[in-house]
C-alpha positions in Angstrom: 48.8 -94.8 92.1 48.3 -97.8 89.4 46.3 -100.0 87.7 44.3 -102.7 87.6 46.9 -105.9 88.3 47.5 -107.9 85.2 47.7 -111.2 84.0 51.4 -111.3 84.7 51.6 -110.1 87.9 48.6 -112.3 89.2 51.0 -115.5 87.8 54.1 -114.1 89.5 52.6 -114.4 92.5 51.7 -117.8 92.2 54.5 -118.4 91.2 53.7 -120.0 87.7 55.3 -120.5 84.1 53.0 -119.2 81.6 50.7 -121.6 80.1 47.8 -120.8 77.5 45.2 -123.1 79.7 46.5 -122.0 83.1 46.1 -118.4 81.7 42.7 -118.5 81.0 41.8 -119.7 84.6 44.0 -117.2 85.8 42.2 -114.2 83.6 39.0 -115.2 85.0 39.9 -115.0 88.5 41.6 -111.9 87.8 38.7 -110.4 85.9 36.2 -111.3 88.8 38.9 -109.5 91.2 38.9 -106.4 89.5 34.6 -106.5 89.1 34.6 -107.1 92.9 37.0 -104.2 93.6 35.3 -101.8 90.8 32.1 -102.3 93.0 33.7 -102.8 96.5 34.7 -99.3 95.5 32.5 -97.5 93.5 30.8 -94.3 93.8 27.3 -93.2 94.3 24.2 -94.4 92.5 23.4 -91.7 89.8 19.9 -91.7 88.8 19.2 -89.9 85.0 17.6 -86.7 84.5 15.9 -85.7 81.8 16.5 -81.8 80.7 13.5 -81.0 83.1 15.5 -81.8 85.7 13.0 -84.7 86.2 13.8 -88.6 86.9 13.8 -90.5 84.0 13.5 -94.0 85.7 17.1 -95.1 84.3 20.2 -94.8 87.1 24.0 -96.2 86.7 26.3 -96.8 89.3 30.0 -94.2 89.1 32.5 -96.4 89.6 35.2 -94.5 90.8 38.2 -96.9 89.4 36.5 -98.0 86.1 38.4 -101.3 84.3 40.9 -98.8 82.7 41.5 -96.3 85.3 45.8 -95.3 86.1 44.8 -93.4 89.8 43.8 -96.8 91.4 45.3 -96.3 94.8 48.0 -99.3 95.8 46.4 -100.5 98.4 43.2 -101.2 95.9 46.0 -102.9 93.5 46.9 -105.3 95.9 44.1 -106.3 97.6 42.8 -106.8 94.0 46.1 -108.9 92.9 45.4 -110.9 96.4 42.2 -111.6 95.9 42.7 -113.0 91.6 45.5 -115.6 93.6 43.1 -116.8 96.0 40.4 -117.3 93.7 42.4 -119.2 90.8 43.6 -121.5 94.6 39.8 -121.7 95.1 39.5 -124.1 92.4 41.4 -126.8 94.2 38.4 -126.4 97.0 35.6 -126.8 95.2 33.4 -127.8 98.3 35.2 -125.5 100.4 37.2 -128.2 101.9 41.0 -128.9 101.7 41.7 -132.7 102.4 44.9 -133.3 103.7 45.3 -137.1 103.2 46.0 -138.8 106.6 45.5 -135.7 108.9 42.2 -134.6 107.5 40.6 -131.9 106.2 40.8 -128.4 106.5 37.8 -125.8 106.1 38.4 -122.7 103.2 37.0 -119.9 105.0 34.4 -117.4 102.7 36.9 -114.5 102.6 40.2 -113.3 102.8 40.7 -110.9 105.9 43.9 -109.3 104.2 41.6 -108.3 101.0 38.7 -107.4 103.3 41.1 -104.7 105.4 42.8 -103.6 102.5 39.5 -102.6 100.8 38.0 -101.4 103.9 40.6 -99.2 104.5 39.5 -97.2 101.0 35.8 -98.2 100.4 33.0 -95.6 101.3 31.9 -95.9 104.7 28.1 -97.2 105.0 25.5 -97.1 107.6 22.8 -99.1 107.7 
């Protein structure tokens, strides 16, 4: 069981000095990693009761690994650290296109398959 990654591990595996304007890029592609794993696996929708025992209208979701959890389970912990170094990469494909100079261009697909199974492999099952 861990955390949340952090900044550091995120720029270890991309292999990067630190640097203060690299950093902030970095922390915001981690931060959207750890929002999209929060909710990728979060629990049920809790709707509030007043002390009737009636609806009040208001509802919050349980996330299950809030921002400061220490049980996140390490497959969670990487697909999350995966996931921040292929968004901060995402920036140099702004169209979703990688150009290649002489040999073309190559097509950023909308997801990463390795973050996808990872998560899958923990996230409530859903039927639809």
């Amino acid at each position: 069981m861990s955390a949340w990654p952090k900044l550091a591990e995120v720029r270890t595996l991309l292999r990067l000095q630190p640097d203060p304007n690299e950093d902030q890029v970095i922390g915001t592609a981690l931060a959207a990693a750890v929002d999209f794993g929060m909710r990728k696996l979060s629990g049920p929708i809790v709707y509030v009761l007043d002390a009737s025992g009636n609806p009040t209208g208001e509802w919050y979701v349980d996330y299950s690994f809030p921002a400061d959890t220490t049980t996140l389970p390490d497959q969670a912990h990487e697909a999350c650290l995966l996931h921040a170094a292929r968004l901060y990469r995402r920036r140099d494909s702004i169209d979703g296109t990688i150009s290649w100079g002489d040999l073309g261009g190559v097509r950023v697909g909308g997801a990463d398959p390795d973050v996808i199974a990872l998560y899958n492999g923990l996230a409530p099952w859903g039927f639809a």
